[in-house]
N, C-alpha and C positions, 0 to 999 in steps of 0.2 A: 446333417451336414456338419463336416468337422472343415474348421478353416486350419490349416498348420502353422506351426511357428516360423517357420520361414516365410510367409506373408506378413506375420508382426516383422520381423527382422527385416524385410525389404521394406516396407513400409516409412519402417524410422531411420531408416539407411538414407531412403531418398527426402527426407527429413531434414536430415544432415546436410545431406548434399546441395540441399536448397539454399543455405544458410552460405553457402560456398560465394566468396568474389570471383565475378568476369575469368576465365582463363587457370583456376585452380582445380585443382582434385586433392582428392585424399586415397591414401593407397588403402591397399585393399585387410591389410594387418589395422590396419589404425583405428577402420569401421568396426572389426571384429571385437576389436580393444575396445571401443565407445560403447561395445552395446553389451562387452562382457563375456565375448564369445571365441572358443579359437576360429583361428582365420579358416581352416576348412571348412567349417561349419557356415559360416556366410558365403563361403569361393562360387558352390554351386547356386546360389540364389544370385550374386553377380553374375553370374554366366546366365543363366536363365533372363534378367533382367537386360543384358547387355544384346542378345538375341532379339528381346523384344523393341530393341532401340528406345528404354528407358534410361539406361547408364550409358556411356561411351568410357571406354578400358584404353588405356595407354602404359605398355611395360616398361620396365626398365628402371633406371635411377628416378627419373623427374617423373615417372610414372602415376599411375592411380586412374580414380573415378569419379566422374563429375555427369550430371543429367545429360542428356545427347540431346534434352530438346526442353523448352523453357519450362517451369512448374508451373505453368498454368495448364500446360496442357497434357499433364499425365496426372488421373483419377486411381481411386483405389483400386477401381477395377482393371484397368491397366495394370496395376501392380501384383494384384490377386491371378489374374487372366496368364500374364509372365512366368508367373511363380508356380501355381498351380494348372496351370492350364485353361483352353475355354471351352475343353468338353461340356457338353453339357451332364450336371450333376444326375440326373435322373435319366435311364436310359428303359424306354419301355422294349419288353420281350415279349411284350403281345398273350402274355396267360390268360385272356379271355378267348382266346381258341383252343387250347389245351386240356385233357381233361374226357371225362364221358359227358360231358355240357357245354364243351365248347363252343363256340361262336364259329358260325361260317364266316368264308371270305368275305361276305357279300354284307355282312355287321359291321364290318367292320372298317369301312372304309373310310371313316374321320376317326380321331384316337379317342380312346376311352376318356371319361371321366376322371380317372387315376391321372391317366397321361397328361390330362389337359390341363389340370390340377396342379401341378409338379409347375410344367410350363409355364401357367402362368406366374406362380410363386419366385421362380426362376429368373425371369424374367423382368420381375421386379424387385432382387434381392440383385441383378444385375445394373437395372437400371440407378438403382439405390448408389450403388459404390462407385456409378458412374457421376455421378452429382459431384461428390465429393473430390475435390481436387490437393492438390500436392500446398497451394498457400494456403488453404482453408487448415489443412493441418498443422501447418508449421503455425499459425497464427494461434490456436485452439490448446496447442502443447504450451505456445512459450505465454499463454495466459493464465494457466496453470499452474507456471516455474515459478518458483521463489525466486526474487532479483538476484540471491548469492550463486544461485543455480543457471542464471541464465550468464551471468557473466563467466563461472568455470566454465560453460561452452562456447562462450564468443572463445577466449582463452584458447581453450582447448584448438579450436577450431585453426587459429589464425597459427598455433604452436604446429600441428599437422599440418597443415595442407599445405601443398607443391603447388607455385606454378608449374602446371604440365602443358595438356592437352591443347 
């Protein structure tokens, strides 16, 4: 399983956004600029996010992006799920019927052990990211920051963000 970087980058985007007062946003250049990124490179992961009703988008001058809904209640899997999608990772094609040894219909009517395998794994690499929530992170990173580092980002933050939305 490969997680992409655009799950780290919406991750710490909504990070950001956490950190945001009552009624602001941040445009969509300024996140790209905080995490080091050009602004295309993060547009489609706000888009993808903003579908999922994790971000709400507001265009124009007083524009930008602010959470659509409190951080308490979007998990990493929400994030992961938006970004990447909620396929499921593992998609069995049933090769234990295929083959000079194949398996009849009639074997096969609960999933393999492969299958089952996967699912459970899955399911708890889901339920895992679901734990995890939007202030558990923002709290866990800024325990981390060096106080010089935490105040370039209040800084930063209060220097960016628009009232918008």
């Amino acid at each position: 399983m490969k997680i992409g970087k655009g799950v780290e980058w919406s991750a710490h985007t909504c990070a950001l956004l956490a950190l945001l007062p009552e009624g602001a946003a941040l445009a969509g250049e300024a996140l790209a600029e905080f995490l080091g990124l050009q602004p295309t490179y993060l547009a489609k992961q706000l888009q993808a996010m903003s579908r999922a009703g994790i971000v709400k988008a507001k265009r124009g001058v007083s524009g930008g992006y602010r959470l659509a809904r409190p951080a308490e209640d979007i998990s990493l899997w929400d994030i992961t799920a938006a970004v990447e999608g909620a396929m499921p990772l593992f998609r069995c094609t049933e090769v234990r019927r295929a083959g000079p040894c194949g398996a009849a219909a009639a074997e096969c009517k609960r999933p393999c052990a492969i299958a089952a395998a996967f699912r459970t794994a899955e399911s708890g690499y889901r339920e895992a990211l679901s734990t995890v929530r939007l202030p558990q992170i923002v709290s866990e990173i800024a325990a981390g920051a060096a106080p010089a580092r935490k105040r370039r980002i209040t800084r930063w933050v209060e220097q960016n963000a628009a009232l918008a939305i």
